[in-house]
N, C-alpha and C positions, 0 to 999 in steps of 0.2 A: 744188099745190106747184110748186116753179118749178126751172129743172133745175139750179140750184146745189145749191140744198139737198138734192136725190134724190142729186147727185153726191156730196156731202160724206157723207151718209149710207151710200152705199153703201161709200166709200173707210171708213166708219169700221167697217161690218161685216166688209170684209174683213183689218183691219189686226186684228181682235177675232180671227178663226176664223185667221189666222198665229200668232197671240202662243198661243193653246190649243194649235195644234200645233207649236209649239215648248217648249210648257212640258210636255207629253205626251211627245216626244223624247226630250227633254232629264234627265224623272223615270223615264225606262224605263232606268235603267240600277240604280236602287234598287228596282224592281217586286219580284225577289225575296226582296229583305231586307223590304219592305213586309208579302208575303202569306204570308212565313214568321213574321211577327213576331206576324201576325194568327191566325196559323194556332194557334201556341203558346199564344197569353195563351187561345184558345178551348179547347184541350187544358188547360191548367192550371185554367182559371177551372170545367171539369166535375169534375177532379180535385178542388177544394176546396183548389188547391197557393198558392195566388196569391191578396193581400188582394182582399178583393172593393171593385172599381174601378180597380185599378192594370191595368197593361198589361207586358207583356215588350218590350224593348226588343230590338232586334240590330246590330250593325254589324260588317261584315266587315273586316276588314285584311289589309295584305298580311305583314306581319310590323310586330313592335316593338323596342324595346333590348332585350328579355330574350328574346322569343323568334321562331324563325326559320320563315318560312315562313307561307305565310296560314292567319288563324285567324277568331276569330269574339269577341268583346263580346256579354255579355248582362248584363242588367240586368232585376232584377227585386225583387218583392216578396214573401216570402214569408206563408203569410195564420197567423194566431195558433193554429188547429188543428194545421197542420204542424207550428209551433215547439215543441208540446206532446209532437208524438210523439218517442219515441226514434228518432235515428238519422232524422228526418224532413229536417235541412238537408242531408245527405250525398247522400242519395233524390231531392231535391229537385234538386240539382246534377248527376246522373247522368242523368236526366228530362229534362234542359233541354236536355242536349248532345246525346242518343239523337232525342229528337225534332225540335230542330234539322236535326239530320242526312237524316231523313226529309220533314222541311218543305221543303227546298230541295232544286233540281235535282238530278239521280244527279253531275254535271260538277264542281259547285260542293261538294257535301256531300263528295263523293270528295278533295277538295282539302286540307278541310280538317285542318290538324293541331293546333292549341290552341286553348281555350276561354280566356277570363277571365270568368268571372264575377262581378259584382258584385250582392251583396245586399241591400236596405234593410231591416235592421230596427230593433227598433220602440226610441222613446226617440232617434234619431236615429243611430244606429251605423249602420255599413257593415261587410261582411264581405267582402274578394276572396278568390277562390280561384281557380286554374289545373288544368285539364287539360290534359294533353298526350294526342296521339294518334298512337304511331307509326304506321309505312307499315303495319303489320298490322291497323290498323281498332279494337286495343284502347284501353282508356283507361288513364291512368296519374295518381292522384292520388284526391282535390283534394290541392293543396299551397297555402297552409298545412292538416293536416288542420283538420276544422269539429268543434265540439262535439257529442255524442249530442245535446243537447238545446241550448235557450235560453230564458234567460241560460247561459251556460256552466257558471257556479255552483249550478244548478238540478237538479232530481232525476233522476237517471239513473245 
């Protein structure tokens, strides 16, 4: 090989092992919402809480128009068993937050004072709800409350 080509080669493995640890950097600041997010769908997915295939989603904020102070976005699925049970979307949203809280740092969970959660379910609807969580660690809600059951119209 002749020394252009070792040079051009070498110049391109190191511009390769810069761009990975930049992009390593750069994604460590979402590490926790990552391995708490993984953390959940694998609690939920042993529970039988969560359609099987779907995932929990999470993203933190720092506050929004309604409410103050950082909270937390979840996003989930919930699986046709739960929806059967009484009182199973209520369970479900109480689950998501408590183990949240446990999923992520003591720093970061400690922080936290509202949830939104958002639901998919089935037929194409969505359900949010909110938790709040004042400075004493309880929970307060969901608001809107959820139905015992689903469809809402359903036995319960």
């Amino acid at each position: 090989m002749r020394k252009s080509t070792l040079m051009v080669m070498l110049i391109l493995v190191g511009a390769f092992a810069v761009l990975m640890y930049l992009a390593n950097s750069s994604l460590g600041i979402y590490r926790p919402d990552i391995e708490a997010a993984q953390q959940l769908t694998r609690r939920c997915e042993e529970r039988g809480d969560i359609a099987e295939g779907s995932k929990v989603k999470l993203r933190r904020m720092d506050g929004s128009s309604q409410r103050k102070g950082p909270g937390l976005n979840v996003e989930a699925r919930p699986s046709d068993a739960l929806l059967a049970r009484d009182g199973g979307l209520v369970a479900l949203v109480r689950a998501l937050a408590l183990d949240a809280l446990s999923a992520y740092p003591a720093d970061v969970a400690e922080a936290l004072r509202w949830f939104k959660l958002t639901l998919e379910l089935p037929g194409g609807a969505t359900q949010v709800v909110h938790l709040d969580r004042p400075p004493d660690g309880s929970f307060v809600g969901p608001s809107p409350p959820l139905p015992r059951r689903w469809p809402a119209g359903g036995a319960g």
